[in-house]
NUFILUM-66249 format. One record per residue (C-alpha): residue number from 1; residue in three letters; x, y, z. Coordinates in steps of 0.05 Angstrom, whole numbers. Example, Ala and Ser with C-alpha at 12.3 -4.5 7.8 and 13.67 -1.06 7.14 Angstrom:
% residues 2
+-----+------+--------+--------+--------+
:  nr : rest :      u :      v :      w :
+-----+------+--------+--------+--------+
:   1 :  ALA :    246 :    -90 :    156 :
:   2 :  SER :    273 :    -21 :    143 :
+-----+------+--------+--------+--------+
END
This chain:
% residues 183
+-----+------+--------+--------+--------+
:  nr : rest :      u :      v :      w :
+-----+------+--------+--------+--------+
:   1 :  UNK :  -2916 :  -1842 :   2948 :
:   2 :  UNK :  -2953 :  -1904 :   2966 :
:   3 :  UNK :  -3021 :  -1907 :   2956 :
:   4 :  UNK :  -3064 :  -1938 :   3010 :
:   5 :  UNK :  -3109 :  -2003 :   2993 :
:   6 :  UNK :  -3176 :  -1987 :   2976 :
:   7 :  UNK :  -3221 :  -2015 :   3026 :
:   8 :  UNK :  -3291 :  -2046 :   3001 :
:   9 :  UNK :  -3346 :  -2012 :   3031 :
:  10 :  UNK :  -3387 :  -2048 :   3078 :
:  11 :  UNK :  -3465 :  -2060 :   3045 :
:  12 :  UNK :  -3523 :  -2031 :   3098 :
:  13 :  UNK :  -3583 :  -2062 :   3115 :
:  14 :  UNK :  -3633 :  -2028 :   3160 :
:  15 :  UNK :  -3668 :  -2077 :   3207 :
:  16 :  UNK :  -3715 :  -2055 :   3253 :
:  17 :  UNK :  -3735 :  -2100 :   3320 :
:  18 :  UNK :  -3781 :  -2105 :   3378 :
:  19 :  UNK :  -3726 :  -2095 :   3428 :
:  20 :  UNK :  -3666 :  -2111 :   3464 :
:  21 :  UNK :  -3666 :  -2184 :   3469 :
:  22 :  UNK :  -3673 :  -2182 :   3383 :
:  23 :  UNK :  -3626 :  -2117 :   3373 :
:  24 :  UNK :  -3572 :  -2174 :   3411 :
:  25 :  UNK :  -3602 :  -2222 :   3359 :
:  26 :  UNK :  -3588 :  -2180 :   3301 :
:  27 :  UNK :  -3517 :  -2165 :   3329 :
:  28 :  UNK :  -3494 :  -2237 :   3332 :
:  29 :  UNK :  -3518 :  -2243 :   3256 :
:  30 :  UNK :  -3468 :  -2182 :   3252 :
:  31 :  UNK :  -3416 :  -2217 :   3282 :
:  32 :  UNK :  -3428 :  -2270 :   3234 :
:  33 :  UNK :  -3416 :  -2243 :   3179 :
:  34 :  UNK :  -3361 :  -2212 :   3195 :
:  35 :  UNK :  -3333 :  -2275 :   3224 :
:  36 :  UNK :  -3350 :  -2306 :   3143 :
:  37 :  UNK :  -3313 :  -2250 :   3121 :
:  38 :  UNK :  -3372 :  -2214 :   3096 :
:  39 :  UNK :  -3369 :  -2131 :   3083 :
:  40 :  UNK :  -3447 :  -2119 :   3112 :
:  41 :  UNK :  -3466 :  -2067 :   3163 :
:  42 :  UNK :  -3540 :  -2090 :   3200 :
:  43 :  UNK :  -3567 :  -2027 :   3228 :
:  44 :  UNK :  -3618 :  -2051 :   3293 :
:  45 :  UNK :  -3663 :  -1999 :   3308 :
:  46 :  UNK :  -3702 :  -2024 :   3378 :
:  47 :  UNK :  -3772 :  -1999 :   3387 :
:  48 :  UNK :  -3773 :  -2021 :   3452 :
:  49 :  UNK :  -3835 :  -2063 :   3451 :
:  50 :  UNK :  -3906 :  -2043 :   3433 :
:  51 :  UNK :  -3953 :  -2072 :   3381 :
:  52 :  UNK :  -3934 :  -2094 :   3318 :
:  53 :  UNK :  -3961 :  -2038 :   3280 :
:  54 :  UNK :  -3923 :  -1987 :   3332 :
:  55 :  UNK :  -3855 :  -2028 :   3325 :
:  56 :  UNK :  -3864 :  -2015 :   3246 :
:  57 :  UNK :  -3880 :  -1944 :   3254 :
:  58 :  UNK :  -3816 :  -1935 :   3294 :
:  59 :  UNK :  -3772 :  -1968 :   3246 :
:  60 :  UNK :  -3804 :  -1929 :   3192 :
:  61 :  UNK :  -3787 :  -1877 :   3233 :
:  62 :  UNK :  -3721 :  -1888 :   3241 :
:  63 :  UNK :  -3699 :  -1902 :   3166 :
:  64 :  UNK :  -3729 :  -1845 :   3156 :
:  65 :  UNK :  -3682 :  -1810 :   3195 :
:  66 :  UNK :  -3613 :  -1852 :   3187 :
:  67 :  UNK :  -3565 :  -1804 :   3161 :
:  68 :  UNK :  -3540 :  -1870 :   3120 :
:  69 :  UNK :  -3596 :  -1866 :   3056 :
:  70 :  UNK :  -3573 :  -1923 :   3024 :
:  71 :  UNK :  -3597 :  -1991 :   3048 :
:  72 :  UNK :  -3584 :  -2050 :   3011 :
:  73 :  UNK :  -3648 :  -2075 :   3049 :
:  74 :  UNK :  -3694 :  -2050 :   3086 :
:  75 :  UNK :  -3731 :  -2109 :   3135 :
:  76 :  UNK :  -3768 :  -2099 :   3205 :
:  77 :  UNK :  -3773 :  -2179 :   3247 :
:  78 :  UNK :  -3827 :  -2182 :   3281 :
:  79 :  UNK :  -3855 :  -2247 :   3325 :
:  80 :  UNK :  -3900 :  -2283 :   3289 :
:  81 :  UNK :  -3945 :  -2304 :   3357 :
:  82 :  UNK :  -3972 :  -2220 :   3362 :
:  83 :  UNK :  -3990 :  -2228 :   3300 :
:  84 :  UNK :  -4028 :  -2300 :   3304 :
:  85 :  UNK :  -4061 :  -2268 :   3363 :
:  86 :  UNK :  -4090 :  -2203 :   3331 :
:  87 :  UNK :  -4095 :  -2216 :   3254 :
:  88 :  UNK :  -4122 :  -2139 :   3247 :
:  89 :  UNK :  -4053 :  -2114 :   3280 :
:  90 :  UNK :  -4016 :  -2153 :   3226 :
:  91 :  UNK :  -4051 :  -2124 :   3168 :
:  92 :  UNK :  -4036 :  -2053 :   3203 :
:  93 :  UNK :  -3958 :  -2069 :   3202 :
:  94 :  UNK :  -3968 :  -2089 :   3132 :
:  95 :  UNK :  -3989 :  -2028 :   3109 :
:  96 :  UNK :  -3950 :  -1987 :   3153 :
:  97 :  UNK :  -3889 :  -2030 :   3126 :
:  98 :  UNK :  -3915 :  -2018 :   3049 :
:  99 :  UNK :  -3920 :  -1942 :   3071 :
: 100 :  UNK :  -3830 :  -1941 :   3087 :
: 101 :  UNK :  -3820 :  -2000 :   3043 :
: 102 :  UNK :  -3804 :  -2044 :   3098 :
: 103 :  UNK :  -3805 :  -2120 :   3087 :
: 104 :  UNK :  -3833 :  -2159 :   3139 :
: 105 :  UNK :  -3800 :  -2226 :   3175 :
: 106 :  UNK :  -3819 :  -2269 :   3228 :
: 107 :  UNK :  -3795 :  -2301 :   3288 :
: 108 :  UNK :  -3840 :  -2371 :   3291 :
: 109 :  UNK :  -3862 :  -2357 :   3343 :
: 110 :  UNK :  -3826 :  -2308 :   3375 :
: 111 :  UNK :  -3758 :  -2291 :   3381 :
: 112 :  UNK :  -3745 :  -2347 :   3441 :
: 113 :  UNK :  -3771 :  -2405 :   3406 :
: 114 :  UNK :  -3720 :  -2389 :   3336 :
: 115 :  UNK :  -3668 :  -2389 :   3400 :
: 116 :  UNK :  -3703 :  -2469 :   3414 :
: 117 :  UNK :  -3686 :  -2479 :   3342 :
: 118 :  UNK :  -3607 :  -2464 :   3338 :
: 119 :  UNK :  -3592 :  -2514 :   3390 :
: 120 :  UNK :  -3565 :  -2581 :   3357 :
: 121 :  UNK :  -3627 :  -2630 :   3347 :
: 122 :  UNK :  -3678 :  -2577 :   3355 :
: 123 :  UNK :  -3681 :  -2546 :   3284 :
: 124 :  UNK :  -3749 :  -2577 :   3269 :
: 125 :  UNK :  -3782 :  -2549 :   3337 :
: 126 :  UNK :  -3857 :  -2534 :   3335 :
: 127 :  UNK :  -3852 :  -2506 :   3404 :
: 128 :  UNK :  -3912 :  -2461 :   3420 :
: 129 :  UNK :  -3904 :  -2386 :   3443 :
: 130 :  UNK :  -3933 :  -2405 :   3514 :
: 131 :  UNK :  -3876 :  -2463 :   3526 :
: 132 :  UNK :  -3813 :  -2427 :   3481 :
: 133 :  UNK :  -3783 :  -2391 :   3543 :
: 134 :  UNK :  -3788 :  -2460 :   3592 :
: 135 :  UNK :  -3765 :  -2499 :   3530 :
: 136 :  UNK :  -3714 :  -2450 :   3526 :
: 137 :  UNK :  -3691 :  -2451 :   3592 :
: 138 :  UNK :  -3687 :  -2523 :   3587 :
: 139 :  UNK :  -3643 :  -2529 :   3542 :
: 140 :  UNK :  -3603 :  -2455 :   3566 :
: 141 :  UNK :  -3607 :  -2459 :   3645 :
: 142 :  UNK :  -3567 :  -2398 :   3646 :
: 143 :  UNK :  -3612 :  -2355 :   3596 :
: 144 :  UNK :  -3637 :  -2295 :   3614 :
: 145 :  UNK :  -3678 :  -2244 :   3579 :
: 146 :  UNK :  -3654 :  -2208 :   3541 :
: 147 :  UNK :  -3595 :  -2241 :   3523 :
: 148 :  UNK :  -3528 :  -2204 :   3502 :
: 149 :  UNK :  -3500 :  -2212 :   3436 :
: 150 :  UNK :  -3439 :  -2238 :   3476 :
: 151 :  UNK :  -3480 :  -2300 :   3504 :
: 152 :  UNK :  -3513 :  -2310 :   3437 :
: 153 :  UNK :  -3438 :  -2315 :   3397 :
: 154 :  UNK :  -3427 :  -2360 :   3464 :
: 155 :  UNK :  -3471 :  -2403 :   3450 :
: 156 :  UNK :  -3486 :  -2409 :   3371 :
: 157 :  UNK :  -3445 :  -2409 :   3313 :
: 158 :  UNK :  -3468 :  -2393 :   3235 :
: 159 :  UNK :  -3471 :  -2461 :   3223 :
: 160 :  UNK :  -3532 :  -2469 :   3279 :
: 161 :  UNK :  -3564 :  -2413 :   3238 :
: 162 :  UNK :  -3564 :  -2455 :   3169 :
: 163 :  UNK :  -3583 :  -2511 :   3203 :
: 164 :  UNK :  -3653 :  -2483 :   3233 :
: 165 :  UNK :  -3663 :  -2436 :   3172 :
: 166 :  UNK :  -3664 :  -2510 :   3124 :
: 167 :  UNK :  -3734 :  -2517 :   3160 :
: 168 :  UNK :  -3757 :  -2440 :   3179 :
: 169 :  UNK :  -3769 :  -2398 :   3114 :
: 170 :  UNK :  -3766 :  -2326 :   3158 :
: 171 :  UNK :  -3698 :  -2342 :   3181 :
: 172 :  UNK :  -3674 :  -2364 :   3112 :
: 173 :  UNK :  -3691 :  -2306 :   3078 :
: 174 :  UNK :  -3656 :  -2269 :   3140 :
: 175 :  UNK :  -3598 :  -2300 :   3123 :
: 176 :  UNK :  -3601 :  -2299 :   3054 :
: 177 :  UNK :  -3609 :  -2221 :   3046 :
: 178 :  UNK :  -3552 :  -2200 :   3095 :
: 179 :  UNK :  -3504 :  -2250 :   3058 :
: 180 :  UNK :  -3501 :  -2308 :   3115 :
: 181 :  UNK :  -3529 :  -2363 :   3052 :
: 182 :  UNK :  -3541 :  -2370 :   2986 :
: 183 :  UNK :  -3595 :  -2360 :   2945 :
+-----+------+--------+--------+--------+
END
């Protein structure tokens, strides 16, 4: 009798998000990897929107109550701009965070103006929270919020990813702890 091949098991990471438009985010990184031939799971748990502090607490939440225990990582991304605006909020989501042993990552400034940054020639974007979604649109006519993971696969590849992260730290580290670049 034949045995059957022993299939690796896929590593988990738990990231929590804001909401849709960044679940779809998180689900082109999936496809990603498993494009590169990588055996990750990402877990998006949406908290469908709130304040920083209430998007942590409902990821907290929710690893709490994953029946997988066993993350590899456990990260929440968050938009940088909330937290730029209300510098009390951000130390809330940082302890809430320390409370579930969440890591915290940011979208500079928000999730629309990383999207600014994939696009060939735009990696070094400083665009501002208030002009990311007509920047955006600019350079997307077609976008609309929230995008599906579908468009996003559309319309970037890995390689636009390691191109922005050479000159956004958050997204780097993204990348580096699912697998997507080295070290």
């Amino acid at each position: 009798m034949r045995r059957r091949p022993v299939v690796p098991s896929r590593k988990a990471f738990f990231i929590g998000v804001e909401g849709r438009s960044d679940e779809a985010f998180i689900a082109f990184l999936q496809r990603c990897c498993d494009r590169g031939g990588l055996h990750v799971h990402l877990k998006a748990s949406a908290a469908g929107g709130g304040s920083p502090r209430s998007v942590v607490e409902d990821a907290g939440r929710a690893l709490v109550r994953s029946s997988l225990r066993q993350y590899a990582a456990a990260l929440v991304l968050l938009d940088a701009d909330r937290i730029d605006q209300n510098p009390r909020e951000g130390r809330e989501a940082s302890a809430v965070a320390k409370r579930y042993r969440l890591r915290l990552l940011y979208s500079r400034p928000n999730l629309e103006g990383l999207l600014v940054r994939l696009h060939v020639g735009r990696e070094r974007s400083q665009v501002t929270a208030q002009h990311a979604m007509r920047e955006l649109r600019r350079l997307w006519p077609d976008y609309r919020k929230p995008p599906s993971a579908d468009e996003l696969t559309q319309r970037f590849m890995r390689g636009d990813l390691e191109r922005a992260a050479r000159y956004d730290e958050q997204l780097r580290v993204l990348l580096q702890v699912v697998g997507l670049m080295p070290d």
